[in-house]
PQR file with spaces between the fields and no chain letter, atoms N, CA, C, O and H, PARSE charges and radii, in Angstrom:
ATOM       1  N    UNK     1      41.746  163.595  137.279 -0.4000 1.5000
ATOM       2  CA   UNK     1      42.106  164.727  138.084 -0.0000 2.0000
ATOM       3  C    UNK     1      41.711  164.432  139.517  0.5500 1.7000
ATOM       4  O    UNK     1      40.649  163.938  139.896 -0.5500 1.4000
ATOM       5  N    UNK     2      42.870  164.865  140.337 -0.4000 1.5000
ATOM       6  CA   UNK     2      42.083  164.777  142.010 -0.0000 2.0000
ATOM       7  C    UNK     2      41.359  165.739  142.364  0.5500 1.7000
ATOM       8  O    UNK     2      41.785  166.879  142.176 -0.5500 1.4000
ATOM       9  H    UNK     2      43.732  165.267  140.029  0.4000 1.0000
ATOM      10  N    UNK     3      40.273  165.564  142.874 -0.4000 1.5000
ATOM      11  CA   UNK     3      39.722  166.915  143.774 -0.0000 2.0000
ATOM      12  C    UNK     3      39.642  166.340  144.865  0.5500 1.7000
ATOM      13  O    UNK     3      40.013  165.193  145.111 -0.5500 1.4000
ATOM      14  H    UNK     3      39.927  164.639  143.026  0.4000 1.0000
ATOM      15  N    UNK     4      39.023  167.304  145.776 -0.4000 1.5000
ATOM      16  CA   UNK     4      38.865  167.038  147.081 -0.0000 2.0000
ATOM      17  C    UNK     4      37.223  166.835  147.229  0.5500 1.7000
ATOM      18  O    UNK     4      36.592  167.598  146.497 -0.5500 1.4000
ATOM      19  H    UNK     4      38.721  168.236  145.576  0.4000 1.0000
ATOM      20  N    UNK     5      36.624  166.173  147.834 -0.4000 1.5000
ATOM      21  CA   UNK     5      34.618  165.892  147.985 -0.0000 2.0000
ATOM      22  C    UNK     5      34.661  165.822  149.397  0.5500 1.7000
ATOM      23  O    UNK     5      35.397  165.332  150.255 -0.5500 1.4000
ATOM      24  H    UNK     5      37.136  165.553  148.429  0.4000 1.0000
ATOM      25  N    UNK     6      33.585  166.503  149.340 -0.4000 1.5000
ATOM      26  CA   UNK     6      32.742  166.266  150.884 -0.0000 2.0000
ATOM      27  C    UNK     6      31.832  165.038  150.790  0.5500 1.7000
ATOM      28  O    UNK     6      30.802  165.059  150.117 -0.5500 1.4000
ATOM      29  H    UNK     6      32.988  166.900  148.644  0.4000 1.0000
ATOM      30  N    UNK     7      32.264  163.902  151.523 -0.4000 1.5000
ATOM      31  CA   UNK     7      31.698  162.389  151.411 -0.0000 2.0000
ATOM      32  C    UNK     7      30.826  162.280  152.058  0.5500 1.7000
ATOM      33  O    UNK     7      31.055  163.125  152.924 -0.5500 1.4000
ATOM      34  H    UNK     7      33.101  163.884  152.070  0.4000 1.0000
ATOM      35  N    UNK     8      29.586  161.662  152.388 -0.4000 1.5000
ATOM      36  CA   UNK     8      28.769  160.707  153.288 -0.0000 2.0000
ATOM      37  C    UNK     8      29.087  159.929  153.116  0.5500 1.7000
ATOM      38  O    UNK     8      29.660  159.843  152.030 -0.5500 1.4000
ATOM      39  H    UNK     8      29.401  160.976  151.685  0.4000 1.0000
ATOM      40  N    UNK     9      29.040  158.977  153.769 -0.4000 1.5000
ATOM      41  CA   UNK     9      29.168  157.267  153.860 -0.0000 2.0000
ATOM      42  C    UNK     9      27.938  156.702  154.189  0.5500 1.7000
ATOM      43  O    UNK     9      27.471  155.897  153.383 -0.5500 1.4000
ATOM      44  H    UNK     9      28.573  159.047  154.651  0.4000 1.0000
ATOM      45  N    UNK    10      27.298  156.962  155.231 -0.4000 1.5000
ATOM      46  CA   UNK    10      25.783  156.599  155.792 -0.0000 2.0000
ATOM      47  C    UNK    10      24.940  157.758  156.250  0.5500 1.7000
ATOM      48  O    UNK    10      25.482  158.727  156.780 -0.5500 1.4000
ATOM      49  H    UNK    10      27.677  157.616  155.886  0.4000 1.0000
ATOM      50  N    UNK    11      23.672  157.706  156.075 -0.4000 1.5000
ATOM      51  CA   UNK    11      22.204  158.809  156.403 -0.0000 2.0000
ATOM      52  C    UNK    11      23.165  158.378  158.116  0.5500 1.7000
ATOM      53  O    UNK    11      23.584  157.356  158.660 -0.5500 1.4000
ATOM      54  H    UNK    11      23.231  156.918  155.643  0.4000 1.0000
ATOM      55  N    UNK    12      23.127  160.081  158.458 -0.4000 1.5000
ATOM      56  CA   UNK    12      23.489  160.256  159.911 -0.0000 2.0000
ATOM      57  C    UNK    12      24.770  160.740  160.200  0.5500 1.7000
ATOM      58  O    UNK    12      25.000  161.582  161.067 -0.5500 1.4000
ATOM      59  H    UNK    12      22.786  160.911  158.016  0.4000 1.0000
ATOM      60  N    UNK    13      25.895  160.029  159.229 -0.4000 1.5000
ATOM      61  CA   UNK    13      27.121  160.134  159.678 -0.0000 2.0000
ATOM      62  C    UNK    13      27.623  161.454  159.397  0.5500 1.7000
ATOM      63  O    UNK    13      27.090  162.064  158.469 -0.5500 1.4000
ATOM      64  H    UNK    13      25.708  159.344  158.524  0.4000 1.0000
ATOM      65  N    UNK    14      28.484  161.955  159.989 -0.4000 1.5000
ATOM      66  CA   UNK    14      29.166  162.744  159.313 -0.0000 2.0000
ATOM      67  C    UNK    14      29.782  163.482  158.170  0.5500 1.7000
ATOM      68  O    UNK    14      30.353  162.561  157.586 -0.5500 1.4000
ATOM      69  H    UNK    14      28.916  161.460  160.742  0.4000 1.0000
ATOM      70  N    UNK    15      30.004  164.472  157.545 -0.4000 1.5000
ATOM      71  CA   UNK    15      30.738  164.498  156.249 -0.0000 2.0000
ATOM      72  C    UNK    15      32.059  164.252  156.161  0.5500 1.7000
ATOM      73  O    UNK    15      32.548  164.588  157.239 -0.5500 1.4000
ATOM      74  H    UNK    15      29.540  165.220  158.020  0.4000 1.0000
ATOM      75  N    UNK    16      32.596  163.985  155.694 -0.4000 1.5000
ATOM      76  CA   UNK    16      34.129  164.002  155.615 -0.0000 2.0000
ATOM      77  C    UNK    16      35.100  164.378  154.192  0.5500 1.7000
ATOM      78  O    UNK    16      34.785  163.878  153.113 -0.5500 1.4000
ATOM      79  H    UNK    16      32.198  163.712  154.818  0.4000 1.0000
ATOM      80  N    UNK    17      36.225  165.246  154.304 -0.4000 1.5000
ATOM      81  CA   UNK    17      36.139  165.576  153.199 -0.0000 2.0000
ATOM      82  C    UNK    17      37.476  164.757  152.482  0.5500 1.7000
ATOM      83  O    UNK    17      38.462  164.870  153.210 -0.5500 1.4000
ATOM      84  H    UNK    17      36.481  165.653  155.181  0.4000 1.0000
ATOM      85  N    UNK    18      37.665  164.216  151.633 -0.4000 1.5000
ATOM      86  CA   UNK    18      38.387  163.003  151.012 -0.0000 2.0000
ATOM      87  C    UNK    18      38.956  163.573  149.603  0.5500 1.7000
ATOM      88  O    UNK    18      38.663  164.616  149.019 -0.5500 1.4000
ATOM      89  H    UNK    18      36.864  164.124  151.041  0.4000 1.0000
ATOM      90  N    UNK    19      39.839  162.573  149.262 -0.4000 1.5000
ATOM      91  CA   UNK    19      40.661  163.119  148.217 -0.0000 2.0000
ATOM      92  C    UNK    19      40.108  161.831  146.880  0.5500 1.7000
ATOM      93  O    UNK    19      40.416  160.642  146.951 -0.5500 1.4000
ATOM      94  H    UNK    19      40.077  161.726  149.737  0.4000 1.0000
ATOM      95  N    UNK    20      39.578  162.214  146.172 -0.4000 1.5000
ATOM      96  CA   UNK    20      38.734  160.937  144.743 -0.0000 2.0000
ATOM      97  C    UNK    20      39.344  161.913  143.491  0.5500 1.7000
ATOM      98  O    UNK    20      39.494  163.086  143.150 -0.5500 1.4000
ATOM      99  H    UNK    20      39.328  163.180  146.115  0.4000 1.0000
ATOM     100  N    UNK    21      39.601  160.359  143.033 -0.4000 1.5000
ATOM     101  CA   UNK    21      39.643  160.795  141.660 -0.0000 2.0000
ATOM     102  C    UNK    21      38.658  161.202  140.237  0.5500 1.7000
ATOM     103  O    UNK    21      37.863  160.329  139.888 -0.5500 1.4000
ATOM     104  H    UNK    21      39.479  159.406  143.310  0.4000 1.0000
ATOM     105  N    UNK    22      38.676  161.763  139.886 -0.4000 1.5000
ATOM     106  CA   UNK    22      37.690  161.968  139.140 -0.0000 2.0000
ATOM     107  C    UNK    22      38.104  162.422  137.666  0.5500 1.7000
ATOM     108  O    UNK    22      38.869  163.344  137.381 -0.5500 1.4000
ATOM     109  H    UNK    22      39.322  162.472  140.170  0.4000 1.0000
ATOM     110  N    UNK    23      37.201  161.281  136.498 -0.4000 1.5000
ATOM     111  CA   UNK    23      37.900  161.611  135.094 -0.0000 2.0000
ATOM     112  C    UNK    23      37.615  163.270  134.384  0.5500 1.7000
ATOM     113  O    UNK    23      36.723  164.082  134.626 -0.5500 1.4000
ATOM     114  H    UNK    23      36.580  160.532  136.729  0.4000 1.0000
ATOM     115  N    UNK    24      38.737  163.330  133.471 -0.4000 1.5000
ATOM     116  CA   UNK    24      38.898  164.557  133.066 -0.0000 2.0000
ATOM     117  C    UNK    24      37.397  164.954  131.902  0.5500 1.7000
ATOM     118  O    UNK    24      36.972  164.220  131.010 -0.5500 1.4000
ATOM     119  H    UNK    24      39.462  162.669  133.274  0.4000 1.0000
ATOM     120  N    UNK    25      36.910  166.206  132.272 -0.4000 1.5000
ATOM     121  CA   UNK    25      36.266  166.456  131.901 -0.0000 2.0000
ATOM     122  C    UNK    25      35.727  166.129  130.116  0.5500 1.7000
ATOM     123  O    UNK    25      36.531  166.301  129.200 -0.5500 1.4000
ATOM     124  H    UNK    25      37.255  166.802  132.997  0.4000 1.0000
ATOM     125  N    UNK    26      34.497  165.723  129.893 -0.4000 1.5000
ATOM     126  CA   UNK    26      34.118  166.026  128.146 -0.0000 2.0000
ATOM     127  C    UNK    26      34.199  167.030  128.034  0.5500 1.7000
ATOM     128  O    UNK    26      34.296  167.951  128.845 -0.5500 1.4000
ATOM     129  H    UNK    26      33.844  165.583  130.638  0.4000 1.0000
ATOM     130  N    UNK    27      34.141  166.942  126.079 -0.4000 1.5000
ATOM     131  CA   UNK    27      34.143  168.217  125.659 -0.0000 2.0000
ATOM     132  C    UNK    27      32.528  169.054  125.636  0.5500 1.7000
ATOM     133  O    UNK    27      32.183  170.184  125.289 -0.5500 1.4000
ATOM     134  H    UNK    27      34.062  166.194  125.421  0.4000 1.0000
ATOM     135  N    UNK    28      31.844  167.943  126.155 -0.4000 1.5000
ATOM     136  CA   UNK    28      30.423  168.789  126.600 -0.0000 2.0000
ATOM     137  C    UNK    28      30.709  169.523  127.802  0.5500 1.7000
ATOM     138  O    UNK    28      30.307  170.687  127.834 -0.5500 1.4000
ATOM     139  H    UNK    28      32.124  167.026  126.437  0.4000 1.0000
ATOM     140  N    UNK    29      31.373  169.031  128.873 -0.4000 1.5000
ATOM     141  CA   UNK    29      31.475  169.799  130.645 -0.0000 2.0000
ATOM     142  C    UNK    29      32.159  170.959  130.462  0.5500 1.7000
ATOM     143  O    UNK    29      32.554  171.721  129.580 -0.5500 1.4000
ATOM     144  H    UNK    29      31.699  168.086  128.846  0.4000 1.0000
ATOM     145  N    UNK    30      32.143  170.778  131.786 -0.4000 1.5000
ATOM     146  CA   UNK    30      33.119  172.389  132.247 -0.0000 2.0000
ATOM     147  C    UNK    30      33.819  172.045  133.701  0.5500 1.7000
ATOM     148  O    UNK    30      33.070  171.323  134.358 -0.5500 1.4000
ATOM     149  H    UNK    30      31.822  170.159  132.503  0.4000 1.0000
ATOM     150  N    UNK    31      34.490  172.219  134.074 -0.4000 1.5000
ATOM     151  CA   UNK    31      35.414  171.908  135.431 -0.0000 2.0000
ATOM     152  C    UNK    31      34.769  173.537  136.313  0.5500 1.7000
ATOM     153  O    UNK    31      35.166  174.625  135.896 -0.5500 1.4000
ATOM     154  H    UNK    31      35.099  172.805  133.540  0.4000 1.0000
ATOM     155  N    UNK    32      34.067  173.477  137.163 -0.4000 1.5000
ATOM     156  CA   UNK    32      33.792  174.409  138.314 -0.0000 2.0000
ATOM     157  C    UNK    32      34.370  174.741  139.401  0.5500 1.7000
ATOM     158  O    UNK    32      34.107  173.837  140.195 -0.5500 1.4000
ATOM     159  H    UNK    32      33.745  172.593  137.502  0.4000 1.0000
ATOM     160  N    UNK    33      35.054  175.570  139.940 -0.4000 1.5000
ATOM     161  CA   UNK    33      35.406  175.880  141.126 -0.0000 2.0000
ATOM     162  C    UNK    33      35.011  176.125  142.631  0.5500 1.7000
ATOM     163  O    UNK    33      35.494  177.125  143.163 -0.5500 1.4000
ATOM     164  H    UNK    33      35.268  176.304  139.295  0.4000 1.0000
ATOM     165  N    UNK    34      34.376  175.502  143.197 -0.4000 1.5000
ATOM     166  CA   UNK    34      33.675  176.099  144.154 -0.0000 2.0000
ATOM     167  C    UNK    34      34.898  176.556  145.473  0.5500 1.7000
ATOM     168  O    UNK    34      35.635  175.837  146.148 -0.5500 1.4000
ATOM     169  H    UNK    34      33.984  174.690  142.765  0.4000 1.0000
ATOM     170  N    UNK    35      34.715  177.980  145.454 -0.4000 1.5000
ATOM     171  CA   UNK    35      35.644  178.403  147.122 -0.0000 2.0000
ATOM     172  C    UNK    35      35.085  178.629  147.919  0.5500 1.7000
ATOM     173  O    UNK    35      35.739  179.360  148.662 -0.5500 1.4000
ATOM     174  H    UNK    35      34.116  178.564  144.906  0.4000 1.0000
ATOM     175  N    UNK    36      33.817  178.365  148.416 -0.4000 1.5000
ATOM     176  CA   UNK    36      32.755  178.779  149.308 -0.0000 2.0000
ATOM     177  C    UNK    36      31.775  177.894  149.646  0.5500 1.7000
ATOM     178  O    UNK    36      32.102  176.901  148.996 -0.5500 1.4000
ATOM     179  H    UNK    36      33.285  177.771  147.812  0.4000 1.0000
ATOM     180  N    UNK    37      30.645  177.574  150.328 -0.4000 1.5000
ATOM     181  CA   UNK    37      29.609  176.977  150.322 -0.0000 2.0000
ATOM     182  C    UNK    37      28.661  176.995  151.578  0.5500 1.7000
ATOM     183  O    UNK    37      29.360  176.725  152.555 -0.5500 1.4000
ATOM     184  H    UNK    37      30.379  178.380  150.857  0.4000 1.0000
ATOM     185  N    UNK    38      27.643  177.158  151.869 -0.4000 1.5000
ATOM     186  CA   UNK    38      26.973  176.814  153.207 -0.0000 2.0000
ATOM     187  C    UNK    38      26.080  175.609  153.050  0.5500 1.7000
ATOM     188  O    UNK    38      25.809  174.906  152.076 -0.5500 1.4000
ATOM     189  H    UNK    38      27.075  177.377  151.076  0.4000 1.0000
ATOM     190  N    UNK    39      25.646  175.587  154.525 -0.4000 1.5000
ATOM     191  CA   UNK    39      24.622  174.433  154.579 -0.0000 2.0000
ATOM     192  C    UNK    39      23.352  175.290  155.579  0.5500 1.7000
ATOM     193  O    UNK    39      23.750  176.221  156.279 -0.5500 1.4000
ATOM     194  H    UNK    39      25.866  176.158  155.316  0.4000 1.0000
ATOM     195  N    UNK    40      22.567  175.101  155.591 -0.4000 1.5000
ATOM     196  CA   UNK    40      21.393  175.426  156.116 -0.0000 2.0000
ATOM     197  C    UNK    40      21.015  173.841  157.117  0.5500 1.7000
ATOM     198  O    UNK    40      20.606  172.709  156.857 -0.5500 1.4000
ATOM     199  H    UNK    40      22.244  174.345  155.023  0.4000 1.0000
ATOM     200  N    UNK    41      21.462  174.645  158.403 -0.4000 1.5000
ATOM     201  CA   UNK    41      21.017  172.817  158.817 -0.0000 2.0000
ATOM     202  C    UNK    41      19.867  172.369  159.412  0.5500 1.7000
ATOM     203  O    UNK    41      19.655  171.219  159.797 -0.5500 1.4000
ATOM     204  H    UNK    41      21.794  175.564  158.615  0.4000 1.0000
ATOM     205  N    UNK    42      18.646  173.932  159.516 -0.4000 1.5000
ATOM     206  CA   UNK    42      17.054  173.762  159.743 -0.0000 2.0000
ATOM     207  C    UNK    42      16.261  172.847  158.675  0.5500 1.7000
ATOM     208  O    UNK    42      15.182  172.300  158.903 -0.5500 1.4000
ATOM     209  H    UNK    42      18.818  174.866  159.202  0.4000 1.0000
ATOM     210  N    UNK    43      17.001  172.778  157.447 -0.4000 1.5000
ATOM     211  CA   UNK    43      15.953  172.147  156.632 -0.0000 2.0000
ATOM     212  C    UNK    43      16.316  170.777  156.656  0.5500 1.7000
ATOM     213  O    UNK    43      17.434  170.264  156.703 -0.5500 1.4000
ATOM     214  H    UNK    43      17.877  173.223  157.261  0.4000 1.0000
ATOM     215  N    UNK    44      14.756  170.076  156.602 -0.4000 1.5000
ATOM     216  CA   UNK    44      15.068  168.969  156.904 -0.0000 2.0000
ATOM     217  C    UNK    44      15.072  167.881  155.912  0.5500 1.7000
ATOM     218  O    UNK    44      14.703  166.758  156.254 -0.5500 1.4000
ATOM     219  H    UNK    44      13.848  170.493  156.563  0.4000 1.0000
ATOM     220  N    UNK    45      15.497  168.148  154.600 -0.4000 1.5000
ATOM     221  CA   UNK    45      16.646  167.475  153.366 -0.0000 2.0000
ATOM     222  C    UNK    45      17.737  167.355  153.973  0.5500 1.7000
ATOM     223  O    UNK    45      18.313  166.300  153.710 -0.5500 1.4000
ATOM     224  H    UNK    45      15.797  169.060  154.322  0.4000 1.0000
ATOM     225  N    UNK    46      18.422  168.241  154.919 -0.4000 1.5000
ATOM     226  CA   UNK    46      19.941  168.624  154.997 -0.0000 2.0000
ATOM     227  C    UNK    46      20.205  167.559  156.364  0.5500 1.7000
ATOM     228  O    UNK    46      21.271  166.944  156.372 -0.5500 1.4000
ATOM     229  H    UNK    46      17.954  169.098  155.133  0.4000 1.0000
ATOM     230  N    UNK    47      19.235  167.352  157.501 -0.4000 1.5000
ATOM     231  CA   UNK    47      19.474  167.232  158.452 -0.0000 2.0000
ATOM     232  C    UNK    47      18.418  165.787  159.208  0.5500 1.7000
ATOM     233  O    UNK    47      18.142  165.529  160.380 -0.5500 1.4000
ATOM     234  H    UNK    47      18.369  167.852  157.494  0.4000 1.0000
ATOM     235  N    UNK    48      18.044  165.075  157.856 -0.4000 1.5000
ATOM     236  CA   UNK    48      17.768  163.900  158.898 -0.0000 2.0000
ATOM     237  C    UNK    48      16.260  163.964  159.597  0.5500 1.7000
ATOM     238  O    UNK    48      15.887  163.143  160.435 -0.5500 1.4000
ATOM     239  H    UNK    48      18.268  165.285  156.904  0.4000 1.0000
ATOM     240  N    UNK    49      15.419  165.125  159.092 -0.4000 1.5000
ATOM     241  CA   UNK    49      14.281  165.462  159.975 -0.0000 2.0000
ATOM     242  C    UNK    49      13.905  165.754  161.401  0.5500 1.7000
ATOM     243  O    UNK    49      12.974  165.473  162.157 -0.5500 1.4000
ATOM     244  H    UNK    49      15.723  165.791  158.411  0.4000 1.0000
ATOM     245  N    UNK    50      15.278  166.592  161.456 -0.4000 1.5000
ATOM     246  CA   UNK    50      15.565  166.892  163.023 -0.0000 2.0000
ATOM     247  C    UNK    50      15.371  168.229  163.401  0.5500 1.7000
ATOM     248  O    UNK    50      15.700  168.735  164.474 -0.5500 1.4000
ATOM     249  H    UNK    50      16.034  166.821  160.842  0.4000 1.0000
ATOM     250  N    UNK    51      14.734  168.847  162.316 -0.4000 1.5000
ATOM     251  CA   UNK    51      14.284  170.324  161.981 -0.0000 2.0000
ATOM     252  C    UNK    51      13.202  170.884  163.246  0.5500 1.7000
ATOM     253  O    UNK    51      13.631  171.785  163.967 -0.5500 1.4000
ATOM     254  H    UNK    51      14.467  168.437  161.444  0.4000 1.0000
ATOM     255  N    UNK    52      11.908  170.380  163.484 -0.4000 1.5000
ATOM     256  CA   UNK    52      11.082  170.105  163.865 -0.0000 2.0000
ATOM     257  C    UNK    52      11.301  170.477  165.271  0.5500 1.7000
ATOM     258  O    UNK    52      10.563  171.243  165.891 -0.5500 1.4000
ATOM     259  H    UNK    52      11.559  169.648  162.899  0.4000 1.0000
ATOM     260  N    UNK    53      12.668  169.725  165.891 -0.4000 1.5000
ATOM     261  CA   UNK    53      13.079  169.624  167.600 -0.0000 2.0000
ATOM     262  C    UNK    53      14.082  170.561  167.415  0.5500 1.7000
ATOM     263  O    UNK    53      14.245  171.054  168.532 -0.5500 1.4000
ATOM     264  H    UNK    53      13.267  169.103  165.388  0.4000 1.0000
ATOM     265  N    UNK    54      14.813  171.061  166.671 -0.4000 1.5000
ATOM     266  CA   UNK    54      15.366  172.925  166.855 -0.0000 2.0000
ATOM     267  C    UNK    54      15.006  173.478  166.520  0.5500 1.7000
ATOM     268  O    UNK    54      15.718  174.477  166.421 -0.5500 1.4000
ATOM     269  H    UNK    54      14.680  170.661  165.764  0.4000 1.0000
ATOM     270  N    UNK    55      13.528  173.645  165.910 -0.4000 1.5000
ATOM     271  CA   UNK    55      12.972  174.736  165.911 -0.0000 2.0000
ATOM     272  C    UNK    55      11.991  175.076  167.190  0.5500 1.7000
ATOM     273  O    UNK    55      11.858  176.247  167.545 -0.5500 1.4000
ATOM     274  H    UNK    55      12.949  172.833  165.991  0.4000 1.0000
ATOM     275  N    UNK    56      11.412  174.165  167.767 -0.4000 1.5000
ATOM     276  CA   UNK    56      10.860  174.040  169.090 -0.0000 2.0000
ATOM     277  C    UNK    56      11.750  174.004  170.367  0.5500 1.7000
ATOM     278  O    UNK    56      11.452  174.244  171.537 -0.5500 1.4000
ATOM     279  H    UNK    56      11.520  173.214  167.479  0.4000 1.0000
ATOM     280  N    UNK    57      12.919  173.637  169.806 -0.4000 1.5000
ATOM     281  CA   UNK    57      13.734  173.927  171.063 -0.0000 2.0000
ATOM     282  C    UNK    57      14.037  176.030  171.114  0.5500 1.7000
ATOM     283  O    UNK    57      14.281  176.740  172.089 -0.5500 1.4000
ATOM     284  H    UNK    57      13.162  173.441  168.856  0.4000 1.0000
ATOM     285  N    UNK    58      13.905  176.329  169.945 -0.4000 1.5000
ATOM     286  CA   UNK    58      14.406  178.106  169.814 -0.0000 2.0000
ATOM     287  C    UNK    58      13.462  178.954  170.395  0.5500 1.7000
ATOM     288  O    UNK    58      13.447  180.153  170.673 -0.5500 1.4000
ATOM     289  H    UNK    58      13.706  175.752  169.152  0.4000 1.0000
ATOM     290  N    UNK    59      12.450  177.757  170.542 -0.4000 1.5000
ATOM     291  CA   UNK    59      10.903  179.095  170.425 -0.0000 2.0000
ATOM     292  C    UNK    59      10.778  179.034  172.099  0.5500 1.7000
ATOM     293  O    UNK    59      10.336  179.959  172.780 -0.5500 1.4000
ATOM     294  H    UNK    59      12.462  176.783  170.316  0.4000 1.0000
ATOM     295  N    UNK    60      11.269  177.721  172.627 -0.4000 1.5000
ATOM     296  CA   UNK    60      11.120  178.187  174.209 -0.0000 2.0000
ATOM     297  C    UNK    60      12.319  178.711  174.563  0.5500 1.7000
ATOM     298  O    UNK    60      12.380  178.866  175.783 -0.5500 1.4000
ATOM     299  H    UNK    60      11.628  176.970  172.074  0.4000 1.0000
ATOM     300  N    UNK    61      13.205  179.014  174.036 -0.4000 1.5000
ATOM     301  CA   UNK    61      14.285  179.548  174.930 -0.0000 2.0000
ATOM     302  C    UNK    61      13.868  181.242  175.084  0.5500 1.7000
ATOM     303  O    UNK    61      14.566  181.990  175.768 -0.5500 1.4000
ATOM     304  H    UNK    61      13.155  178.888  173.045  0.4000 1.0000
């Protein structure tokens, strides 16, 4: 089945969102829909450990 993924390629780069194939589900899975999603980009799992310098950049403004 095609879906569509939000890719990394390298720590830093961009996301990009791409078209992969992916095999059809077992009879253990389930196929999920996601129509929504956020990112939180203070935490610094999400962002590279760059958390630190926008949060100090917010507090002097």
């Amino acid at each position: 089945m095609k879906i569509t993924a939000a890719v990394l390629r390298a720590a830093g780069a961009p996301l990009s969102l791409e078209s992969v194939e992916l095999g059809e589900p077992r009879s253990d899975e389930v196929v999920v829909r996601i129509v929504s999603s956020g990112n939180l980009p203070h935490r610094p799992q999400c962002d590279g450990g760059r958390a630190a310098l926008a949060r100090s950049h917010r507090a002097r403004s």
